[in-house]
NUBAKOL-547917 format. One record per atom (N, C-alpha, C, O): x, y, z; residue in three letters. Coordinates in steps of 0.05 Angstrom, whole numbers, plus 5000, padded with zeros to 4 digits. Example, Ala and Ser with C-alpha at 12.3 -4.5 7.8 and 13.67 -1.06 7.14 Angstrom:
NUBAKOL-547917
526448865156ala/524649105156ala/526449345156ala/528549345169ala/525749555142ser/527349795143ser/525850015157ser/526850235161ser/
***
This chain:
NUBAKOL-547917
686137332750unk/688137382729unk/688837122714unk/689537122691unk/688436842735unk/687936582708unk/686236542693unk/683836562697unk/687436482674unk/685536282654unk/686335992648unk/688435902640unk/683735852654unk/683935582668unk/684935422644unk/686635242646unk/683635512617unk/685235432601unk/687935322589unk/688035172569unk/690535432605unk/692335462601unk/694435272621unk/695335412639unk/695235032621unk/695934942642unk/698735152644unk/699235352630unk/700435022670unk/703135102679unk/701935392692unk/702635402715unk/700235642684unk/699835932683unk/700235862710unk/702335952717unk/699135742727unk/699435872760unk/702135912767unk/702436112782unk/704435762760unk/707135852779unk/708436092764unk/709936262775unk/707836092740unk/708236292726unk/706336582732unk/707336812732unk/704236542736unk/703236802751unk/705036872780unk/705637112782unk/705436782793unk/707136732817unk/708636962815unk/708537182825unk/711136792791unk/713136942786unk/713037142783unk/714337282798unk/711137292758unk/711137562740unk/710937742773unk/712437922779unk/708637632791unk/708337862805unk/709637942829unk/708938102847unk/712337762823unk/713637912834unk/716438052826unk/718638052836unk/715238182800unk/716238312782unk/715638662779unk/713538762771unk/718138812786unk/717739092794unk/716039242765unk/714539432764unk/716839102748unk/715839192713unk/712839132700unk/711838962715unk/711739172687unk/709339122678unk/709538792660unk/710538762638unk/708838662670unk/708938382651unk/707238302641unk/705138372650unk/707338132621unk/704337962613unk/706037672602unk/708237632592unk/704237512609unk/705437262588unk/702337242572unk/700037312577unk/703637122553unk/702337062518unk/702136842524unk/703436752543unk/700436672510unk/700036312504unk/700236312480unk/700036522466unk/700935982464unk/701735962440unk/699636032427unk/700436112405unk/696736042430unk/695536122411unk/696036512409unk/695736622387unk/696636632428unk/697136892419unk/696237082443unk/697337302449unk/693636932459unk/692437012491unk/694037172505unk/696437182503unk/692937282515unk/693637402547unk/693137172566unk/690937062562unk/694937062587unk/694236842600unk/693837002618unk/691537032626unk/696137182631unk/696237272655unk/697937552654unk/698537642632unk/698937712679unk/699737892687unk/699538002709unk/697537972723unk/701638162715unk/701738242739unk/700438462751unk/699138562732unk/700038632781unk/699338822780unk/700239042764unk/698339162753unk/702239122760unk/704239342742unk/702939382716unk/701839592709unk/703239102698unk/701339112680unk/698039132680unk/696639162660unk/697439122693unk/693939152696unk/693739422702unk/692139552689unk/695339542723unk/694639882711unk/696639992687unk/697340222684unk/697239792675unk/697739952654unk/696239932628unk/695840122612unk/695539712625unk/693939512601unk/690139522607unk/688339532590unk/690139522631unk/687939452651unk/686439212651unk/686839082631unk/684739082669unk/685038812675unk/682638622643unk/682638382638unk/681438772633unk/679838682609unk/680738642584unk/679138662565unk/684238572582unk/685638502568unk/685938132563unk/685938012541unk/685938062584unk/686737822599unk/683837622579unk/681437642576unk/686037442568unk/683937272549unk/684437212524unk/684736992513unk/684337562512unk/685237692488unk/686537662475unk/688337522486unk/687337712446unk/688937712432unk/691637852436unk/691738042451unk/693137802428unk/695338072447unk/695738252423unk/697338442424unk/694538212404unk/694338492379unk/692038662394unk/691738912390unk/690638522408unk/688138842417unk/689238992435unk/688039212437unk/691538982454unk/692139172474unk/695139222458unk/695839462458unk/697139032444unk/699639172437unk/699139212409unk/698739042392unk/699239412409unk/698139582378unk/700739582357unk/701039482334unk/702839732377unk/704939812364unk/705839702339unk/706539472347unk/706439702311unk/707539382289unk/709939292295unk/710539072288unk/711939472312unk/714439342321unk/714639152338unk/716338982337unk/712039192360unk/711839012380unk/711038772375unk/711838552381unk/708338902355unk/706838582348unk/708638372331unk/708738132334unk/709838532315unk/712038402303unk/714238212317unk/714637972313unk/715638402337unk/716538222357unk/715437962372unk/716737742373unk/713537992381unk/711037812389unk/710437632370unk/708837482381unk/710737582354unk/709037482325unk/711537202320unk/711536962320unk/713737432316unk/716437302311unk/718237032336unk/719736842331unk/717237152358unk/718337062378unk/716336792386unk/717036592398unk/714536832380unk/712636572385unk/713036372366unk/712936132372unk/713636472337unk/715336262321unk/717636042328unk/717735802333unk/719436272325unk/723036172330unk/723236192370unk/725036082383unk/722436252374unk/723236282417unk/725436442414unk/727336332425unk/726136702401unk/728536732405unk/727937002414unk/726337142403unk/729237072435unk/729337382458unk/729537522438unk/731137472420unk/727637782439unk/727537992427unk/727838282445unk/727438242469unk/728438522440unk/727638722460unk/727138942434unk/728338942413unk/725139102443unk/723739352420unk/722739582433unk/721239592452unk/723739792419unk/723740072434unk/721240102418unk/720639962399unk/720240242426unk/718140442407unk/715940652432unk/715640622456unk/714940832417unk/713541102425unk/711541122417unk/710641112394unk/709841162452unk/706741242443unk/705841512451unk/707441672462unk/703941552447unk/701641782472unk/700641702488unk/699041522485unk/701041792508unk/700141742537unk/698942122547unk/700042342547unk/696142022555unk/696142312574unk/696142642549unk/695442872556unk/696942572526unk/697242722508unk/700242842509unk/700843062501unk/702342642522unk/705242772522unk/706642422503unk/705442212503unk/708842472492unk/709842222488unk/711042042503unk/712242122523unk/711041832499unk/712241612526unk/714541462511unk/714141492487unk/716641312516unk/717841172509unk/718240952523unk/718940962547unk/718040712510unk/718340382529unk/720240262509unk/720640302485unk/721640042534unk/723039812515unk/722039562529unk/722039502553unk/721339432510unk/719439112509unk/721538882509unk/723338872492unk/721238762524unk/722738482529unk/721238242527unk/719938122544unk/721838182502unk/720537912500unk/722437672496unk/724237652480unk/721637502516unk/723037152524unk/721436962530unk/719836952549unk/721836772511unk/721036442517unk/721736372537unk/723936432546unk/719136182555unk/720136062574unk/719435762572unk/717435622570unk/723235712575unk/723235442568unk/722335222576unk/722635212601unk/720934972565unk/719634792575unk/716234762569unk/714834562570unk/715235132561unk/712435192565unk/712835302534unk/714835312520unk/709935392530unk/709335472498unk/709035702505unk/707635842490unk/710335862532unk/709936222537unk/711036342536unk/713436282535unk/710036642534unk/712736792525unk/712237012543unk/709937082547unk/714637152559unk/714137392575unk/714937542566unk/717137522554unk/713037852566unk/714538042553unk/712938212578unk/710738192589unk/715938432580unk/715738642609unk/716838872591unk/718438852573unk/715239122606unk/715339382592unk/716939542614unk/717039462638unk/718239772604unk/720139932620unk/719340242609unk/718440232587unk/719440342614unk/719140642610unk/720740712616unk/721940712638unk/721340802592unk/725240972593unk/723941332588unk/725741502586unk/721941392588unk/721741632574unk/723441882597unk/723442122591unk/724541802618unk/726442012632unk/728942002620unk/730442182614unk/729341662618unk/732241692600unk/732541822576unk/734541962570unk/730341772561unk/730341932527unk/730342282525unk/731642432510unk/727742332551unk/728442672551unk/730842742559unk/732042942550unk/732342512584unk/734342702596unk/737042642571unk/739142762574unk/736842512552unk/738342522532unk/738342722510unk/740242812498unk/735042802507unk/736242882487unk/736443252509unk/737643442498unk/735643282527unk/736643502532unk/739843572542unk/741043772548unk/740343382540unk/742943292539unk/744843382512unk/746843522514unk/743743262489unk/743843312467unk/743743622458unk/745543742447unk/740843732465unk/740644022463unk/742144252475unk/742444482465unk/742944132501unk/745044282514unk/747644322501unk/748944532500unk/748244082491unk/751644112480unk/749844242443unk/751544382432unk/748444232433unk/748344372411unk/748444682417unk/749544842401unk/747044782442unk/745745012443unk/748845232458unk/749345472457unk/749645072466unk/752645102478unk/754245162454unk/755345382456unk/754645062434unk/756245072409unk/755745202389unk/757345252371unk/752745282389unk/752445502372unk/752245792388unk/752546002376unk/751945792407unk/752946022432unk/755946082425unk/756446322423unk/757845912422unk/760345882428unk/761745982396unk/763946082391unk/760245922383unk/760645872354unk/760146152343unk/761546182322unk/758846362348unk/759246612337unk/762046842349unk/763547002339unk/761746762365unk/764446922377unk/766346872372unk/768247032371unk/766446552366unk/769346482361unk/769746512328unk/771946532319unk/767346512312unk/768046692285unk/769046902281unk/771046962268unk/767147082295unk/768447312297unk/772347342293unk/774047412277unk/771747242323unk/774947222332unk/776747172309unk/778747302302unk/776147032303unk/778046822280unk/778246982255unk/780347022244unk/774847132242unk/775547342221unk/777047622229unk/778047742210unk/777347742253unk/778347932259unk/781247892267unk/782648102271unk/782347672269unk/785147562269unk/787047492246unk/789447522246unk/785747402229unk/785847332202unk/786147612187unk/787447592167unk/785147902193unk/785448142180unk/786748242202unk/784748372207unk/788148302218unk/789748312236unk/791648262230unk/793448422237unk/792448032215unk/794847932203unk/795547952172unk/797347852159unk/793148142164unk/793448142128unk/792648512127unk/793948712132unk/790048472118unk/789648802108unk/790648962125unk/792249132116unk/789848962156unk/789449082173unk/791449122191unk/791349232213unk/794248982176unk/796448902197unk/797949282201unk/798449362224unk/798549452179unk/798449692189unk/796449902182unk/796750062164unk/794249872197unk/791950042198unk/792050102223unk/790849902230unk/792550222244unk/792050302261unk/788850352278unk/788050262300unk/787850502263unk/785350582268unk/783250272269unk/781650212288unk/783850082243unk/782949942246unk/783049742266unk/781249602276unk/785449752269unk/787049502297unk/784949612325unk/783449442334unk/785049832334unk/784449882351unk/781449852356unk/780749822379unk/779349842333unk/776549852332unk/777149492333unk/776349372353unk/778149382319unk/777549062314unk/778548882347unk/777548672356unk/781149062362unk/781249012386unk/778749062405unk/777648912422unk/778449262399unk/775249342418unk/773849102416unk/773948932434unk/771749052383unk/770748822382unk/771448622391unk/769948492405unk/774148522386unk/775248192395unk/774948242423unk/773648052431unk/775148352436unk/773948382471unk/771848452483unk/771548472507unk/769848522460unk/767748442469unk/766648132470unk/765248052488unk/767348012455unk/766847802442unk/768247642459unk/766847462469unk/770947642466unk/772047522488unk/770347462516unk/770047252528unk/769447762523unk/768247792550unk/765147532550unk/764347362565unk/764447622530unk/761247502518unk/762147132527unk/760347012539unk/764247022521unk/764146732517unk/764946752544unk/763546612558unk/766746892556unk/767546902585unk/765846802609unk/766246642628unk/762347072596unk/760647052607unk/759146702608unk/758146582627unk/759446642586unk/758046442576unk/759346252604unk/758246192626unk/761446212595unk/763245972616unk/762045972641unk/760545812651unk/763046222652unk/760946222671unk/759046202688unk/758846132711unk/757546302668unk/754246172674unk/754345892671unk/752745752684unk/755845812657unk/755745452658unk/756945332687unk/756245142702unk/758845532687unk/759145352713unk/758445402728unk/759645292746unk/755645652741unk/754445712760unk/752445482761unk/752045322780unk/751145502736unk/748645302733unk/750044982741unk/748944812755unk/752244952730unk/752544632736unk/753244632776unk/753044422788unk/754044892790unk/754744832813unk/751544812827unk/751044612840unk/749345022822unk/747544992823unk/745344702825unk/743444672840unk/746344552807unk/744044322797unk/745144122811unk/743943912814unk/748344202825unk/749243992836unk/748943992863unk/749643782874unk/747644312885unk/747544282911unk/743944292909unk/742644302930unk/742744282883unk/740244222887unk/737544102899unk/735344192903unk/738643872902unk/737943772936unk/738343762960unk/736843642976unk/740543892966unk/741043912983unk/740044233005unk/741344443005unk/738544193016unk/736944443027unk/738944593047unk/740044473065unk/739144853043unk/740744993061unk/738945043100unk/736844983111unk/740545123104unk/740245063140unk/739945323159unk/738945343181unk/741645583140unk/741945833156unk/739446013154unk/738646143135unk/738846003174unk/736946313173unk/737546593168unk/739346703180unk/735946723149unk/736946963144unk/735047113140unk/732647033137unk/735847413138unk/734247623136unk/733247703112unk/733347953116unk/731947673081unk/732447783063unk/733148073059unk/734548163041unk/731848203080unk/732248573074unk/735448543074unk/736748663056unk/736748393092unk/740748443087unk/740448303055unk/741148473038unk/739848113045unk/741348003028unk/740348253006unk/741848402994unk/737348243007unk/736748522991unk/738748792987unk/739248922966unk/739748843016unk/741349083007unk/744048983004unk/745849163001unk/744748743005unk/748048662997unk/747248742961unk/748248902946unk/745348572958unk/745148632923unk/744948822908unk/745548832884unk/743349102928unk/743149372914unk/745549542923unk/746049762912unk/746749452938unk/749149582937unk/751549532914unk/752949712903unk/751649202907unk/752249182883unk/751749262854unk/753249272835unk/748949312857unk/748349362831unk/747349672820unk/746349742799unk/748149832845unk/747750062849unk/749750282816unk/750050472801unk/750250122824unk/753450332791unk/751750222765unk/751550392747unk/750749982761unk/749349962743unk/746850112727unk/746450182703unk/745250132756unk/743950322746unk/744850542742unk/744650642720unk/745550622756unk/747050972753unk/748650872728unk/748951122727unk/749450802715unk/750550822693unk/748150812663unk/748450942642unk/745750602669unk/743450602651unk/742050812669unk/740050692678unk/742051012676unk/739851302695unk/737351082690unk/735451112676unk/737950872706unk/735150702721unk/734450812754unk/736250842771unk/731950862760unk/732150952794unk/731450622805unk/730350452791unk/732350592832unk/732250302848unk/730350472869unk/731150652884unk/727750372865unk/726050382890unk/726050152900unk/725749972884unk/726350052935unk/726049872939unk/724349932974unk/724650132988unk/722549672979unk/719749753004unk/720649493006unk/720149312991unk/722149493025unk/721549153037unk/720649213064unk/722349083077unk/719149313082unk/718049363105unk/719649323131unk/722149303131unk/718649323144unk/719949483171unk/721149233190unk/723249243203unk/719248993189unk/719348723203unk/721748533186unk/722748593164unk/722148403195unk/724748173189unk/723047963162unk/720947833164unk/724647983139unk/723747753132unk/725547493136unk/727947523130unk/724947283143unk/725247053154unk/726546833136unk/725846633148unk/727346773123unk/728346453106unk/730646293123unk/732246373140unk/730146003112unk/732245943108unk/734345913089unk/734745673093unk/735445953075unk/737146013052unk/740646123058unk/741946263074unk/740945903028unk/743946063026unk/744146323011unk/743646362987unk/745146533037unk/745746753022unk/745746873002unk/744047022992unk/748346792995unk/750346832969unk/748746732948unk/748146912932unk/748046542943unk/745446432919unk/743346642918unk/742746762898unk/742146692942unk/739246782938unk/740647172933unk/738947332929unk/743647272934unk/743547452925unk/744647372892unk/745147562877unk/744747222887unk/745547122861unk/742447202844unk/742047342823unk/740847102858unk/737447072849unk/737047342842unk/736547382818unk/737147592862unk/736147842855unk/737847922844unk/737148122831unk/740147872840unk/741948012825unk/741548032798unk/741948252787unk/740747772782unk/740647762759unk/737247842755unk/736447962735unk/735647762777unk/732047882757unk/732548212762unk/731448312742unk/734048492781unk/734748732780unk/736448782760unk/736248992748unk/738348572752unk/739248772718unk/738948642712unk/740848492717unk/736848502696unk/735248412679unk/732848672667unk/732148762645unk/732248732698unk/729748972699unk/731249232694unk/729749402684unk/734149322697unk/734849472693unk/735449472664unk/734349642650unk/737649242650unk/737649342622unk/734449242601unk/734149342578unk/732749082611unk/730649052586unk/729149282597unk/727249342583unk/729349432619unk/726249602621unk/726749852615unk/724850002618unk/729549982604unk/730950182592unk/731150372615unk/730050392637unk/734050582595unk/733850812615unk/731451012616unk/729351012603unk/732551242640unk/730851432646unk/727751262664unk/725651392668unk/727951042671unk/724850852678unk/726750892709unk/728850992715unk/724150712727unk/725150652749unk/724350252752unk/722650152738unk/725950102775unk/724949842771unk/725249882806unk/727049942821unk/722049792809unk/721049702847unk/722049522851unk/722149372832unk/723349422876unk/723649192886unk/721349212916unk/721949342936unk/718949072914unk/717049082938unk/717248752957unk/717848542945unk/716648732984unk/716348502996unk/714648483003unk/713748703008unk/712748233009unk/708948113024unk/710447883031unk/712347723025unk/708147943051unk/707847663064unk/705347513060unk/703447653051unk/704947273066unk/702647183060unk/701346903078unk/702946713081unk/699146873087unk/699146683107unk/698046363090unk/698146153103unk/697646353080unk/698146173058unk/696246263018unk/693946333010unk/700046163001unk/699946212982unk/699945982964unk/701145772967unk/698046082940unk/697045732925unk/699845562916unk/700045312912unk/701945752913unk/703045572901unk/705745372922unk/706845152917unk/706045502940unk/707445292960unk/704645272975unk/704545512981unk/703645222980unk/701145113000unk/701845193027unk/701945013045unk/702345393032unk/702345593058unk/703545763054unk/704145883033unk/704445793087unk/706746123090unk/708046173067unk/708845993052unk/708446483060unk/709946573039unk/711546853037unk/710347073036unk/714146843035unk/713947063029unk/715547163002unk/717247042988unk/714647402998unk/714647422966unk/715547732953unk/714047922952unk/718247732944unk/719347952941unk/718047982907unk/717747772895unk/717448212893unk/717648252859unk/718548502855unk/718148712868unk/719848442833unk/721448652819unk/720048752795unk/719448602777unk/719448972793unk/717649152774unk/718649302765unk/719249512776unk/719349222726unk/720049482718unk/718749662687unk/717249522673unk/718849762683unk/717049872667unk/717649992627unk/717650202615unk/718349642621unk/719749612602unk/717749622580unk/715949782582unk/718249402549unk/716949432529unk/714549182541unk/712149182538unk/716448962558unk/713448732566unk/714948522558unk/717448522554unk/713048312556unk/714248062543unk/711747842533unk/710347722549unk/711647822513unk/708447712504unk/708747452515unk/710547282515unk/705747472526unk/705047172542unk/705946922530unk/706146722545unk/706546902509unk/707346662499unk/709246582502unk/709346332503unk/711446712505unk/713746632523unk/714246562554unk/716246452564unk/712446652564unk/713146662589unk/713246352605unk/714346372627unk/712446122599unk/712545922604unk/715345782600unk/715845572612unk/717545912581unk/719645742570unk/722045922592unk/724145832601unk/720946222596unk/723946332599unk/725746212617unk/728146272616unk/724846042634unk/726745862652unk/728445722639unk/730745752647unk/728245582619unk/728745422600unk/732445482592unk/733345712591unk/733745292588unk/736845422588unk/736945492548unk/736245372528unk/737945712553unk/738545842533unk/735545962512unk/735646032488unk/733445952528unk/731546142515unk/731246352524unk/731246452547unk/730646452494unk/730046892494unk/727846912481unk/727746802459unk/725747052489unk/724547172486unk/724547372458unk/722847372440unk/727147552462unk/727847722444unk/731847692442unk/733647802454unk/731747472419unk/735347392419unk/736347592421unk/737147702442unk/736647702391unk/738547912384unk/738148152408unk/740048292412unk/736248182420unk/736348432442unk/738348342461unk/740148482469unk/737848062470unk/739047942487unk/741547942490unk/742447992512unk/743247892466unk/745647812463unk/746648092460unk/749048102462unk/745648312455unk/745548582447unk/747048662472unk/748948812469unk/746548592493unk/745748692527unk/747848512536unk/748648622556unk/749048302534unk/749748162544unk/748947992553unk/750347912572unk/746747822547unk/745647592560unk/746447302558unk/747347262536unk/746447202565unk/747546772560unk/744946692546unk/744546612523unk/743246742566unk/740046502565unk/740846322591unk/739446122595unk/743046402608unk/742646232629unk/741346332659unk/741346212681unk/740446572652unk/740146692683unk/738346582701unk/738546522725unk/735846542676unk/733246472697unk/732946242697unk/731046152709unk/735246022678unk/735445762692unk/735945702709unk/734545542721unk/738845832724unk/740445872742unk/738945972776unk/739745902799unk/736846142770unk/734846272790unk/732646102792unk/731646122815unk/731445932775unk/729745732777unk/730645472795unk/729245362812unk/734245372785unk/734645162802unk/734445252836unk/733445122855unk/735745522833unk/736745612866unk/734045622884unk/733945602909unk/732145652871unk/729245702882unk/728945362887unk/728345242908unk/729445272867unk/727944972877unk/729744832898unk/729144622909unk/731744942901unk/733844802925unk/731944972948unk/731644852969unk/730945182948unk/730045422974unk/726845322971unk/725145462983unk/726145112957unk/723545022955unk/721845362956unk/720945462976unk/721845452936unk/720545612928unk/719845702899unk/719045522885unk/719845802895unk/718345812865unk/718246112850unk/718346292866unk/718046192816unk/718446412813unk/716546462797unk/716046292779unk/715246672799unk/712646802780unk/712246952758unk/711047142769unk/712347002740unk/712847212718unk/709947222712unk/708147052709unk/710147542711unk/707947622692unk/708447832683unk/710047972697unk/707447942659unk/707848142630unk/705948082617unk/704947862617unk/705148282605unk/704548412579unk/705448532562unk/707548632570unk/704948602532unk/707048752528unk/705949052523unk/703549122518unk/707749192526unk/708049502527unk/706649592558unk/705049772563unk/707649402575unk/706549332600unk/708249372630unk/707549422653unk/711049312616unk/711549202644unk/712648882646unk/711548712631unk/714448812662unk/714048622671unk/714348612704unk/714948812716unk/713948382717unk/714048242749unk/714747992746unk/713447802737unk/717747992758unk/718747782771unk/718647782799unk/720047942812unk/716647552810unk/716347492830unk/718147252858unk/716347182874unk/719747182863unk/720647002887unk/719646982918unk/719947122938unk/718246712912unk/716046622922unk/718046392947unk/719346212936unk/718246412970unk/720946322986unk/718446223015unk/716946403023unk/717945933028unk/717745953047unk/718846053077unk/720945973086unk/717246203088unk/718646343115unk/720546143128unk/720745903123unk/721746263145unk/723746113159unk/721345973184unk/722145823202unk/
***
């Protein structure tokens, strides 16, 4: 990694490598003198020599670089590449080191900080325009409440209807927010109790039993004769079926029926063994494959306006995605449309 060229480079190689970050130092003519391991898989080692315009491309960086070998004065520069064919984000630290004609500059990869920002960002937008139709509503049906409509009777009573639907709807919203935030917060932490799914299974169809009978959906459910085995918290994992069964109940319409079936499996590809694996089958309009990769996703639909039609957030199968990844298990969807869909929960045995 020396170049003999360059006096001082040995204690200075020293240093860099024992540096958790990717480093390189520059020489006054512009070289690569040296670098650490970190940097060599990142740069790779046939840098070293070079110009430092042939491996740092970026014009912000080189700029930085360019500038800082001038004046010595500390610079730091964000900028964004492709990596892998996804985007990356780094911030570059470049410093003179005094006494020598070198300059160290160490790279950081922030690109967890930048996604978890801006989903951060997207959350509180996606939250506020959720929040933001109902509370129009509200506000125009209050506003004629207190003017045209103040003695209409007939009208009061239809515009109360609405304002409580609309009420219930953000109610829902809340909610689900704060299921999902209790969720993401016991997310690592793995539960300990062993349980049966066939009980948690019929705690949930006993709940959701008026539902259907109210949409004339039939509940077939085969979970077999033998014990299924987890470890899991309860109450979550009936949280789980609760929402993919009326899910299947209101998108797969009345007069249909929705299966709930259980397998077992002695090893399945996607936890890499034992499995066992309840799906819910119901026999709706479908859901074109192109969605099916996002629906986890907080606040995506497939079909909005149906969604919001029904009562939906967009938080369910976020909320069922975290609880699975605390139960280290995993969830499967597949559809077509005018098909059907299968939601699958994929749960290692106890």
């Amino acid at each position: 990694m020396l170049q003999s060229d360059l006096t001082d480079t040995p204690a200075i190689e020293v240093l860099i490598e024992a540096f958790p970050l990717p480093t390189l130092v520059i020489g006054v003519t512009g070289s690569l003198a040296c670098m650490n391991a970190a940097a060599e898989a990142l740069f790779g080692k046939k840098v070293l020599g070079r110009h430092f315009t042939t491996s740092l491309r970026h014009p912000k960086l080189v700029d930085a670089v360019e500038r800082s070998l001038l004046d010595r004065v500390p610079r730091k520069v964000s900028y964004q590449v492709v990596e892998n064919g996804s985007d990356a984000f780094y911030e570059a630290h470049v410093h003179a080191v005094d006494g020598t004609p070198f300059l160290i500059l160490s790279f950081q990869n922030v690109t967890d900080v930048v996604q978890a920002e801006q989903m951060r960002s997207d959350f509180v937008a996606n939250v506020s325009h959720e929040l933001r139709t109902p509370l129009t509503s509200l506000m125009g049906f209050i506003e004629t409440l207190r003017g045209p409509a103040r003695d209409d009777s007939k009208a009061r009573d239809r515009f109360l209807t609405i304002m409580a639907g609309e009420a219930e709807r953000m109610n829902r919203l809340v909610g689900d927010l704060q299921s999902l935030s209790g969720v993401e917060a016991d997310e690592r932490v793995r539960p300990k109790t062993t349980i049966d799914l066939r009980d948690t299974l019929q705690t949930m169809l006993s709940n959701i039993s008026p539902l259907a009978k109210d949409r004339r959906v039939r509940l077939q459910c085969d979970l077999g004769e033998t014990p299924l085995l987890v470890i899991g918290d309860s109450d979550q994992l009936i949280q789980v079926f609760t929402n993919l069964v009326e899910n299947a109940i209101k998108y797969g319409g009345a007069d249909q029926s929705v299966e709930i079936a259980a397998s077992k499996s002695v090893h399945d590809p996607v936890l890499r063994g034992p499995a066992i694996a309840i799906t819910v089958y119901d026999h709706g309009p479908g859901i074109d494959p192109i969605h099916l990769p996002r629906l986890t996703e907080r606040f995506y639909r497939a079909d909005s306006h149906r969604s919001r039609e029904l009562g939906g957030t967009g938080l369910g199968l976020s909320i069922v995605k975290h609880i699975l990844n605390r139960h280290r298990g995993r969830l499967k969807i597949d559809s077509q449309l005018e098909q059907g869909s299968q939601f699958t929960v994929i749960l290692p045995p106890a």
